[in-house]
Structures are given as C-alpha cells and as structure tokens.
C-alpha positions in Angstrom: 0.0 0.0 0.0 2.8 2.2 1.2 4.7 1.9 -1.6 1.8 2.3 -4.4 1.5 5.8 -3.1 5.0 6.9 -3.2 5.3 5.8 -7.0 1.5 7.9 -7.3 3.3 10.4 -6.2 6.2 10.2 -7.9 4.0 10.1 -11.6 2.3 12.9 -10.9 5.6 15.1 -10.1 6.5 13.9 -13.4 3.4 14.8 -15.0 3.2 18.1 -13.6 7.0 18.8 -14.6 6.5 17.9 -18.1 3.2 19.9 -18.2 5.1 22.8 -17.5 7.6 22.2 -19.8 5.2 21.3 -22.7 2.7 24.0 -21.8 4.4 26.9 -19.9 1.9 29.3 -18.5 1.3 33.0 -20.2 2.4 36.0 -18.1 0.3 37.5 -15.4 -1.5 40.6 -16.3 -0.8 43.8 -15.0 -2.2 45.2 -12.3 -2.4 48.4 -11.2 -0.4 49.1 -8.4 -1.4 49.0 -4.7 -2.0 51.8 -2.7 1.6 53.9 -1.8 3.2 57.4 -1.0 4.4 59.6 -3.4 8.0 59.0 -1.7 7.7 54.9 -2.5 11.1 54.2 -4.1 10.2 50.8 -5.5 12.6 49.8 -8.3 10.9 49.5 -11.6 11.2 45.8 -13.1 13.2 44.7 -16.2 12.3 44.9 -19.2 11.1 41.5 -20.6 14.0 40.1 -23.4 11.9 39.9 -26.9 10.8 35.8 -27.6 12.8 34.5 -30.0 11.7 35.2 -33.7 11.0 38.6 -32.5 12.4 41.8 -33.6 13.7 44.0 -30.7 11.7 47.0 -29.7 12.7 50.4 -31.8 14.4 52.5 -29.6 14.0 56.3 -30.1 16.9 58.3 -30.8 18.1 60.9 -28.6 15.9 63.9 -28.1 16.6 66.6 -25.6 16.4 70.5 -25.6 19.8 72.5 -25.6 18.9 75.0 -22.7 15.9 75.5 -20.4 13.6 77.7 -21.3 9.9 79.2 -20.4 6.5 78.7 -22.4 4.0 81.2 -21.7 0.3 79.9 -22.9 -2.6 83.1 -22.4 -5.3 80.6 -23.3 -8.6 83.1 -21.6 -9.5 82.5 -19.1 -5.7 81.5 -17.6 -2.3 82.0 -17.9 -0.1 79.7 -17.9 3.7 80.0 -17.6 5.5 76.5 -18.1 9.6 75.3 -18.1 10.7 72.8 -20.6 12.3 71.3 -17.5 10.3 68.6 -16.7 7.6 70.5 -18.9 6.5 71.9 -15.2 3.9 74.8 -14.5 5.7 77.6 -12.6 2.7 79.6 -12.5 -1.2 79.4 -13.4 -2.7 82.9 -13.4 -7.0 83.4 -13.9 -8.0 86.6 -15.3 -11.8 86.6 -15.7 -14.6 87.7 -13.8 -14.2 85.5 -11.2 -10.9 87.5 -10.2 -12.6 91.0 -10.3 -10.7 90.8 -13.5 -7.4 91.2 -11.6 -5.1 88.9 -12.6 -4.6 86.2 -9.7 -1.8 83.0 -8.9 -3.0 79.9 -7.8 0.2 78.1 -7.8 2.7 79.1 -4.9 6.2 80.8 -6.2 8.3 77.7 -4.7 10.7 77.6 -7.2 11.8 75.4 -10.5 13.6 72.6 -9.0 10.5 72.2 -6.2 7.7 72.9 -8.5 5.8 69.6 -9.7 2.4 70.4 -10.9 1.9 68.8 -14.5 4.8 66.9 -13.3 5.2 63.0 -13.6 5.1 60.8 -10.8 5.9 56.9 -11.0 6.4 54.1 -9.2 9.9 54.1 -9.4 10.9 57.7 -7.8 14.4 58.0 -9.3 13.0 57.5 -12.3 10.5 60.0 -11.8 12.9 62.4 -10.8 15.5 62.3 -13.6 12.1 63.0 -15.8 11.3 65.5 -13.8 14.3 67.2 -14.5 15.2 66.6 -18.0 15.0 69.4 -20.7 12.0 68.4 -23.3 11.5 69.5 -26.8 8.7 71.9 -27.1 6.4 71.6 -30.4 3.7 73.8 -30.6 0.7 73.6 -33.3 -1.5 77.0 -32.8 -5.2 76.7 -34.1 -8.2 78.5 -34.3 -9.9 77.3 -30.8 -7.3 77.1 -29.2 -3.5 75.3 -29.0 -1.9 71.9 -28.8 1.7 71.7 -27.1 3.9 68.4 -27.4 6.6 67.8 -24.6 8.9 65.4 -26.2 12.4 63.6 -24.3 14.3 60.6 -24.8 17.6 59.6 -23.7 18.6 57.5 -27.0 19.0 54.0 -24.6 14.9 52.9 -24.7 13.6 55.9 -21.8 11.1 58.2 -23.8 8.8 60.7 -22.7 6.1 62.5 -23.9 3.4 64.8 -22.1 0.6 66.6 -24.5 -1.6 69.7 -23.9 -4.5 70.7 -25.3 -5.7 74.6 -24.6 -9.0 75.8 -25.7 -10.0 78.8 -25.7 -12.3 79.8 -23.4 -12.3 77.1 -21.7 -10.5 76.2 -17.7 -10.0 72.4 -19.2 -7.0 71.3 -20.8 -6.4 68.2 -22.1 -3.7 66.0 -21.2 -2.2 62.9 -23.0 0.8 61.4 -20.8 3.2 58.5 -21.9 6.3 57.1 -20.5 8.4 54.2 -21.9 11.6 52.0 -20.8 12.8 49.8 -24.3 8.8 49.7 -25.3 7.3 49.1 -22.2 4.7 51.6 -21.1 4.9 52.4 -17.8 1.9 53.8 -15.4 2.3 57.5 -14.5 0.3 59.7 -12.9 -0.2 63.6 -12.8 1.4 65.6 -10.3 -0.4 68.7 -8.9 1.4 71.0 -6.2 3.3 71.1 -3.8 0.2 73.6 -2.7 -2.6 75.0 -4.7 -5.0 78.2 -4.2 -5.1 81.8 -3.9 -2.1 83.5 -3.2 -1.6 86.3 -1.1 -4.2 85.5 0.5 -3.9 84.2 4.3 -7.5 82.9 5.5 -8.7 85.1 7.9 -12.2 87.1 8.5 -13.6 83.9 9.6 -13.9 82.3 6.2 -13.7 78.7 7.1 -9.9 78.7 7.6 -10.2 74.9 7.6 -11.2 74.6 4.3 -8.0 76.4 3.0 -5.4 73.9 0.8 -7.0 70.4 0.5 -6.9 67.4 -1.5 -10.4 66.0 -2.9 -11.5 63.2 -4.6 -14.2 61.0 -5.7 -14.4 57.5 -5.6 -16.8 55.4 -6.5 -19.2 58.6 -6.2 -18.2 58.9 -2.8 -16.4 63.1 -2.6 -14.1 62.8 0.4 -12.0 66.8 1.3 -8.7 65.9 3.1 -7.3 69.3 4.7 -3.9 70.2 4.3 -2.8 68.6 8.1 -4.2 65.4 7.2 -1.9 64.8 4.4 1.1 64.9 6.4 0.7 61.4 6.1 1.9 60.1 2.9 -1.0 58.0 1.6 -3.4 56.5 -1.7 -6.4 54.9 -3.3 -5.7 52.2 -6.0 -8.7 52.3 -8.4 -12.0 53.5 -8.8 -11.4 57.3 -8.7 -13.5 59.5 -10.4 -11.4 62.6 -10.5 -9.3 63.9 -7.8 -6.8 67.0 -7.3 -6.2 69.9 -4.6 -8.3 72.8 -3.9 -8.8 76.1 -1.8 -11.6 77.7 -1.0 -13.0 79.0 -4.3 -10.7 77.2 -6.8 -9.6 73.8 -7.7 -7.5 71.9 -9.6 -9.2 68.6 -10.8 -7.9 65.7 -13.0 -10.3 63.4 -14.7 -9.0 60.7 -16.3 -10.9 59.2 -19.1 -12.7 55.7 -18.3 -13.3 57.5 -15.0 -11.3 55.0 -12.8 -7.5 56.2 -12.1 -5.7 56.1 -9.0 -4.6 58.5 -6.6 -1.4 59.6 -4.2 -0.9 62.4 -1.7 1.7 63.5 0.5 2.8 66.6 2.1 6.3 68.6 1.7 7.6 71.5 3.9 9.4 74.1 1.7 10.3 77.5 1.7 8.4 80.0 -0.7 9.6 83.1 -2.3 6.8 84.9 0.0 7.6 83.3 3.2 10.8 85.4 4.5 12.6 82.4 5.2 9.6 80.4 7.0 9.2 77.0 5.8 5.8 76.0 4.9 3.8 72.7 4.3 2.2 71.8 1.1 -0.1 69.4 -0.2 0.5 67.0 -3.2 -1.8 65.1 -5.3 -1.0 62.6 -7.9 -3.6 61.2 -10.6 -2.9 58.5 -12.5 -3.8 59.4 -16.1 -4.8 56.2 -18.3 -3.5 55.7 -22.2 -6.6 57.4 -23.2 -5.5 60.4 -21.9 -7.4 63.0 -19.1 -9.0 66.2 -18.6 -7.8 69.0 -16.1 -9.8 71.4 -14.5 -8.3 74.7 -13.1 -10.7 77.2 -12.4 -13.5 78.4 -9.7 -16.0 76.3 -8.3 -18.7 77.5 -9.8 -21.6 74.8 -9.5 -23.2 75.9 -12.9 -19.7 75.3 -14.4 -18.7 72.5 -13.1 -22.1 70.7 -13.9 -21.6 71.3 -17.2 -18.4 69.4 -17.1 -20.0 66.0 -16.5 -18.0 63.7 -14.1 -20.5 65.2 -10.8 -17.4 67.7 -10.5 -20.2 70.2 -9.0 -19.9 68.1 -6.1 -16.1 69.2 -5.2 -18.3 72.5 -3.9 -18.4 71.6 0.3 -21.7 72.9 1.5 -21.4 71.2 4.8 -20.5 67.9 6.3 -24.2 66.8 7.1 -26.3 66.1 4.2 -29.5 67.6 5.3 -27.3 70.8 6.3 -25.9 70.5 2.3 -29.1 69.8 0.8 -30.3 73.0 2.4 -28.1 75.0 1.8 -27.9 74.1 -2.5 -31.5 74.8 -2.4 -30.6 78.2 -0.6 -27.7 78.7 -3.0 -30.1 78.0 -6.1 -32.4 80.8 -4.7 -29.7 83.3 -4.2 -28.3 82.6 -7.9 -31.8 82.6 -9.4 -32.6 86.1 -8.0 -29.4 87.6 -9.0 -29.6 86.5 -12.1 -33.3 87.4 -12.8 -33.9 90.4 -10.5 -31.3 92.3 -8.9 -27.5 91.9 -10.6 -26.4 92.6 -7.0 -25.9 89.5 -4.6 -26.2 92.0 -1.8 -29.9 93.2 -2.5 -30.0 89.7 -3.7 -29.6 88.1 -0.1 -31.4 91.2 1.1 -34.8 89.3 -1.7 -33.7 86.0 -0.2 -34.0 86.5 3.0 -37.8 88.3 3.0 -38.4 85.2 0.5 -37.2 82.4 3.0 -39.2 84.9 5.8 -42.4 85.1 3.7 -42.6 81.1 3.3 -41.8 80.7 6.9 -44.3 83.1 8.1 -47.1 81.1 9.1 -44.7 78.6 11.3 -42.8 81.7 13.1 -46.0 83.5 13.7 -47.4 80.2 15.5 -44.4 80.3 17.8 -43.9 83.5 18.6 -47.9 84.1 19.8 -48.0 80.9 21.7 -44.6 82.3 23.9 -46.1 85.4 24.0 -49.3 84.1 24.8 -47.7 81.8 27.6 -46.0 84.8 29.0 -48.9 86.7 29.7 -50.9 84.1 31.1 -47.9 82.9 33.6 -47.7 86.6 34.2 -50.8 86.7 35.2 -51.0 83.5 37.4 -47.9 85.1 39.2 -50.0 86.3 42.2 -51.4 82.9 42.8 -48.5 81.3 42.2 -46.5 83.1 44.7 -49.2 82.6 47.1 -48.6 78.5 46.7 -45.1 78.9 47.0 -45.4 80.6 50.6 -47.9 77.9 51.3 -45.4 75.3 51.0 -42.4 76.4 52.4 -40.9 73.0 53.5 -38.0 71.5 51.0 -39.0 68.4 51.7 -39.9 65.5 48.5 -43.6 65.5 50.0 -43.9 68.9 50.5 -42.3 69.6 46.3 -44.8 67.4 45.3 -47.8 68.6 47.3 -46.8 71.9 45.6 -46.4 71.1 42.1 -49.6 68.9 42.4 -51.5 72.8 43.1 -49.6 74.4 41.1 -50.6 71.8 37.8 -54.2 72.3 39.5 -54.1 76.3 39.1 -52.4 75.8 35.2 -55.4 73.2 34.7 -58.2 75.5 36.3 -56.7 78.2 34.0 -56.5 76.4 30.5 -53.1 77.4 30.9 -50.2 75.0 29.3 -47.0 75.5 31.3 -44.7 73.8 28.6 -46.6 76.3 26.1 -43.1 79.0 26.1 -41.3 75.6 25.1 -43.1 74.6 22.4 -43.3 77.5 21.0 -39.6 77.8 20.7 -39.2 74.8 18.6 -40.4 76.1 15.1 -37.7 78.9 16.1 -34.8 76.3 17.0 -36.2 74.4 13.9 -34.7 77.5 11.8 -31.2 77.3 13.2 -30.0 74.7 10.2 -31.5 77.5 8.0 -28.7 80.1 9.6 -25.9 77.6 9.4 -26.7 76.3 5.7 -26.7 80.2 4.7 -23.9 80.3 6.7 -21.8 77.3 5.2 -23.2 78.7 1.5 -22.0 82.4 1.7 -18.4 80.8 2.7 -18.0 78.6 -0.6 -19.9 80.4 -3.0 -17.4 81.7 -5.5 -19.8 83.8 -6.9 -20.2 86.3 -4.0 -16.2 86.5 -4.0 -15.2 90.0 -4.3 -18.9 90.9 -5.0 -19.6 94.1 -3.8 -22.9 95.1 -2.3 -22.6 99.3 -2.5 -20.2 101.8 -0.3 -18.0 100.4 1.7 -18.8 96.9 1.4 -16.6 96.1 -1.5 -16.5 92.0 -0.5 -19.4 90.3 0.8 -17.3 87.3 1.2 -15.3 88.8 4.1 -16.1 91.0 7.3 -17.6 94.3 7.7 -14.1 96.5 7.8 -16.0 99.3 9.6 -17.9 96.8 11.7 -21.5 98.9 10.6 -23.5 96.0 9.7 -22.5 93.9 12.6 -23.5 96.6 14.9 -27.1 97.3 12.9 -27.3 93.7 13.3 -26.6 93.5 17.3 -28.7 96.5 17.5 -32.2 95.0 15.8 -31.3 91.4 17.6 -31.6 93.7 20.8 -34.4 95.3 19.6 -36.6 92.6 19.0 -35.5 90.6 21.9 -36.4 92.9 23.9 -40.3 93.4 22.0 -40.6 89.9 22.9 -40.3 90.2 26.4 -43.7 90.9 28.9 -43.3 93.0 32.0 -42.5 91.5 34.8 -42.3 92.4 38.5 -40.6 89.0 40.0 -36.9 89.7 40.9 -35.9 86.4 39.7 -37.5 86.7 36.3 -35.8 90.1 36.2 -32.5 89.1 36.7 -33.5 86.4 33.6 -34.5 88.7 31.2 -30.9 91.5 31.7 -29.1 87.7 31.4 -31.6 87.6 28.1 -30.4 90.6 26.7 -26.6 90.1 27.4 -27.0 87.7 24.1 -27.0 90.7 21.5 -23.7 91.7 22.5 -22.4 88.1 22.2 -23.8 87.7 18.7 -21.9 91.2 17.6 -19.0 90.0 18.7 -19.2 86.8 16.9 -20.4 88.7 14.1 -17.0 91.1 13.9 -15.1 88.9 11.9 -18.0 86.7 9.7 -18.6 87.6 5.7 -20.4 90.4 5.2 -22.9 88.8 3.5 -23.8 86.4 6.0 -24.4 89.6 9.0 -26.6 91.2 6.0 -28.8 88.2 5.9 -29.0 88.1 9.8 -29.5 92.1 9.7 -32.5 91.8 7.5 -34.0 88.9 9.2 -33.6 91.4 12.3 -35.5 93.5 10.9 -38.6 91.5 9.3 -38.0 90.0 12.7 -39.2 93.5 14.3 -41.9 94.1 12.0 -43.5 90.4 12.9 -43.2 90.5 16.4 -45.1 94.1 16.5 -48.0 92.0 15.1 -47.7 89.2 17.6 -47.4 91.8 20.5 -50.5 93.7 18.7 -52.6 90.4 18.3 -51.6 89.0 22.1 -52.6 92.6 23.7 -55.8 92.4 21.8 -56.7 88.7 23.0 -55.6 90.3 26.5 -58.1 92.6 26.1 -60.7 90.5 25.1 -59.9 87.9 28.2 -59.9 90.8 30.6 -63.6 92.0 29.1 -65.3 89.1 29.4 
C-alpha cells in the first residue's frame, strides 16, 4: 500500500513537470499598483528580453532641448507659464470675472527645481525624478480654438517621454495625454499637482472657514471625500476606482479626470520655503492622478456649481456645503435661490440676499408667527397667574420631597383650572430652534460660493465674502437682535424673572461679537431677518394685547 502511493506520487511530479515544460503558462496581467506614498522608491522591473523570432523594440533616438527655457500659454480664461524642465507649471494665473478681473496665482512661487504640478510621478521615484528634470522639446501647433503643445524627451537608450496639452480657448480644461516608456514598455504614470494649490496672497482670515484652505479632494466610487492640508502629512493612496481627484482652496480647484473615470490616486505633504515666506518653511499638499493611455482632462478654475455641472463627471460636487447632508441639501436649495434672483432680478448678490432673506421669511411666516404668539401668549398668562403662584409657593415652604410634590400637584391644579399650558413658552420655541439649520446652511453657503467672491454690495462693502471692515453692519445687526428681543419680552415684576431677562439681553452683544469677523454677506442676511423679525413681532405683540383685552372683558 505504502509503496503504491509513493510511486502515485512520484508520476504525478512527473506529470506536472513535463506539463510545464510542454505547456508553460502565459504572463500574469498587469495590475495596477497598490496603494503607496508619493515617496515609494520601488525599483521599476526589467524589461522582458523579446521571444525568440521577434524583432527588438525600436528605440527612439536621442531627443533633448539644448537649454531651459519658459512657455507662456494666455489661453482666456488663464495664464499659464511653463519650463521645458520637466515641462512643469511655474505659474497658473485666472483673469476673468471671477478674479474681479485682476489677474490672480494659484500656484505658490516655490521655485523650479521644487515645483511639480503637470509633473510626472511613477512608481519608481528615481525614475520619476530624472524626468522631472530633464530638458523636453517643445512643439507647438497653434489653431483656431485654441492650442496643442507636445513635450517630447528621450535619452537614445529605450527611456522616452512624452506629455501633451490641449488649450482651448475659453475654456478652464486642458487636455492632457501622458506616456512614459523603458525599451517599449509603457509604464503607469500619474499627474502631479502641487506642492500647494490656491489663492495666493491670501492668508485665510475674516472667519472664512480657515479649515477649508489647501485640500486634497476626490471622488471615488461617487463617494467626494476633502482631506485638509494637516491630514496629508501622512503620505497615503487609493488604488482604483477614482472618479477625479486634485487639490483645492476655497474657491478654486485643480481637478484631474481621467478618461474611463477609474484612475488612482497619491498624496503627500512637503515642507518648503516660498519666495513669500521670508525664510519660514511652509507645508504643502501634493496630489497625484494616475492618467490612463486614453489620456485626461484638467480642470483649473472656480467652483462654480453651474460650471462645473456642465463638465459632467458630478465635478459640481467638489463644492463643500457642509458635512451633514440635510445641512448641504439645504443650503444648494438656498444657494439656487440666491443665484436665481441675481440673475433674474437684482445683478447685485447683496440686494439679492437682502430678496432672499424676505423670500425664506415670507414662506416661513405662518410657522414663526405660530411660535412667537403661543410664547407670548404663555408669557402673559404665567404673568398673570404670578400672584397665585406666589401665594402656593409661601404655602409650601418645606423642602421636603412630600412637601415639592404637594406643591407642584397645586400648582398643575391652578395651570389646569386656568387652561393654561406650562410647557406652552417651550413649544413655542421649537419652530424657532427648527430654523437654526437655516442660519448655518446660509452660513456654510455664503463661505464657498465663488460667486459672491469679491462681490460688492454698494459703499463700503466692496466684498461680501469677508467682514464688515467698519464693523456697521454687525453693529445694525446686534442693535435689531436687541431690539426685537427685547419686543418679545412681557413685564414682569418677579426679581428672579428680572435678573433672567438683563441675562436675556446680554445675548446681543455676544452675537456682535461673533459677528465682527463673519462675511459680510452672512451679517446682511442676519440684519434683514432682524428686521422682518421687528416688523412680525409688532404684530404678535398687537394680536396678544388684543386677546388680552378680550380675556380681561369678558
């Protein structure tokens, strides 16, 4: 028995030897690489020998530029200033109306040899580099919409390069053909954007979502995901199944979108030292899109949602309106309002938000005017009931559990006797704290909306996307919050309830504070609501003192 399996055995190693020798198995297919920094340094495998019978892959000759040199591109609505080293961008300038038609740098002045955007960035980082640094042919073919520029190197031993750009006029996308091979063998590459990306000269400040400044964003799988600039200290990557990724600021983004919509992505963060910074080193974010055979459009412009809808790929979606998606869903619709009106009414987003706001007010009339009569309502009849109340609470002056209950038992008796509901203040709040997701979704929109960027509302107000630098509308604001604050408030004669209501009012001057350093636009929308705020709550007080009236007659 024994020995009948050990010669099994040994047929079957036989077998499968001369299998594989009669029958060798084709080559695994390539896959795309896992997940890894941009600072991997994995070496790049051999090139496969040619099979026998085979001619040897063509290598192209030597191709190389003499000297370095710049290429300027004015392709409206950017400038574009690239180096034939590494066919790099050293600067991307907008000059449209987004800009206030002032000409305006997105890229960071960190220097030639520590630029990378439209850079390459392989697997094998050596190799990357010496691409990166290597002096490319420049062809250009002008047309009428627009330009086509050919980046052409090769080292005469099988490494070729070759990085195409196609401008139209007109238009923030360029397209972008990439190809890299070592004695035939295409290699995967990605595009490099950074190290940083945004407006420059421009600290964030005035209470413009400071967070949101230098990011990296992507989508996968129709999933957006905003990494901020300190979360990318950590080197870091998505293998497959992005949708378009890139950096972005505030208002503006760079976005590539590689055709089949299913690339790759890396991102890391570098600390250097930029022209600007006096010495101070600074940390950048850097994103890395892998860009298929087909080729891949770039995006470098504002995010404007009607813009980047039209682009297809759910790009509108790089817009952050807020991390909750009720708060975001809000805050589109409020955003679609805001645009609408401007567009159809008023060609100022100032007196546009100003229409907004008595819009939203109008539709929430009924549901305010509920609330703020049934407080009002409750705080004339507790007023009222004060006397007896008192009386019960000198009746019961123990602090004993019996003696609490004994007393609140009476006291529910008088509210029944009455018709009075105790709880009716607090229910009539709740349509009120119902609206605070209104005031942050305005909020959260007047921050990201490039339109209202450098959009002036009249005087001094030249900006409504930063604060008030005379601090008027923030006081007009804390002024008609005090105002109608204290409309809503009866007369009272308690101490106690006194003392609440001068607490009450300390909230205005919190709020103007707070207020100080928000947009513009946002303290014009709580101004105005202020003030339709006043004109409603002189009805409710006007319809309470009549029911008053009408109570006391009968």
């Amino acid at each position: 028995m024994d020995k009948r399996v050990f010669i099994a055995a040994g047929v079957s190693v036989l077998v499968l030897i001369g299998w594989s020798y009669l029958f060798p198995p084709p080559p695994p297919p390539q896959l795309p690489p896992a997940p890894a920094p941009l600072v991997e340094t994995a070496a790049a495998p051999a090139p496969e020998a040619a099979p026998p019978g085979e001619a040897a892959p063509e290598i192209e000759p030597a191709r190389a530029a003499a000297v370095a040199s710049e290429i300027s591109i004015v392709s409206e609505p950017f400038k574009l200033i690239l180096t034939n080293r590494g066919g790099i961008a050293l600067s991307w300038e907008l000059s449209d109306e987004s800009t206030s038609h002032r000409p305006l740098e997105l890229l960071p002045q960190v220097g030639a040899g520590q630029a990378r955007t439209l850079g390459l960035n392989l697997d094998d980082a050596s190799l990357a580099e010496t691409l990166n640094e290597a002096l490319y042919q420049v062809e250009r073919w002008p047309g009428e919409r627009g330009e086509r520029i050919d980046l052409v190197w090769a080292n005469g031993l099988g490494l070729e390069a070759r990085k195409t750009l196609t401008f139209q006029r007109g238009s923030y996308v360029v397209g972008v053909e990439v190809e890299v091979r070592d004695r035939g063998r295409r290699l995967p590459v990605r595009l490099a954007l950074g190290p940083g990306f945004g407006e420059q000269g421009l600290e964030p400040k005035n209470g413009m979502a400071t967070y949101y400044y230098e990011a990296v964003v992507w989508n996968q799988a129709g999933q957006v995901t905003h990494r901020k600039k300190s979360k990318t200290e950590e080197p870091g990557g998505l293998a497959g199944g992005v949708r378009w990724a890139g950096l972005e600021d505030q208002y503006f983004a760079a976005l590539v979108v590689p055709d089949g919509l299913n690339g790759d992505l890396r991102w890391r963060a570098v600390d250097l030292v930029p022209a600007t910074a006096a010495g101070k080193t600074v940390s950048f974010p850097i994103a890395a899109v892998a860009v298929p055979e087909t080729g891949a459009r770039l995006f470098v412009g504002p995010k404007k949602y009607e813009l980047l809808e039209s682009l297809g790929a759910e790009l509108e979606q790089a817009i952050w309106f807020s991390s909750w998606p009720a708060l975001t869903w809000i805050a589109q619709r409020i955003f679609f309002v805001l645009v609408w009106v401007h567009d159809h009414t008023v060609p100022n987003y100032g007196l546009a938000i100003v229409l907004t706001t008595f819009l939203l007010r109008l539709v929430l009339f009924p549901v305010n005017q509920y609330s703020m009569v049934a407080m009002k309502k409750t705080q004339l009849q507790m007023q009222r009931l004060q006397p007896k109340i008192k009386n019960i609470k000198s009746k019961y002056k123990k602090k004993d559990a019996e003696t609490r209950g004994k007393m609140n038992q009476e006291m529910m008796d008088l509210y029944k006797r009455e018709g009075i509901n105790p709880l009716g203040g607090v229910t009539g709040c709740l349509p009120l704290i119902a609206q605070i997701p209104i005031l942050m979704s305005f909020y959260f929109m007047l921050t990201v909306a490039v339109e209202l960027r450098s959009a002036p509302f009249f005087g001094w107000i030249k900006d409504l996307s930063v604060s008030d630098p005379y601090w008027v509308t923030p006081l007009l604001m804390g002024a008609t919050m005090f105002v109608q604050q204290k409309m809503a408030m009866t007369k009272v004669k308690d101490p106690q309830q006194q003392q609440q209501q001068k607490i009450m009012l300390i909230m205005p001057f919190i709020f103007t504070y707070i207020c100080l350093q928000m947009p513009a636009g946002m303290v014009l929308y709580w101004f105005v609501n202020n003030v339709l705020g006043i004109g409603q709550q002189w009805l409710v007080n006007r319809h309470t003192t009549r029911l008053e009236a009408a109570e006391q007659g009968a």
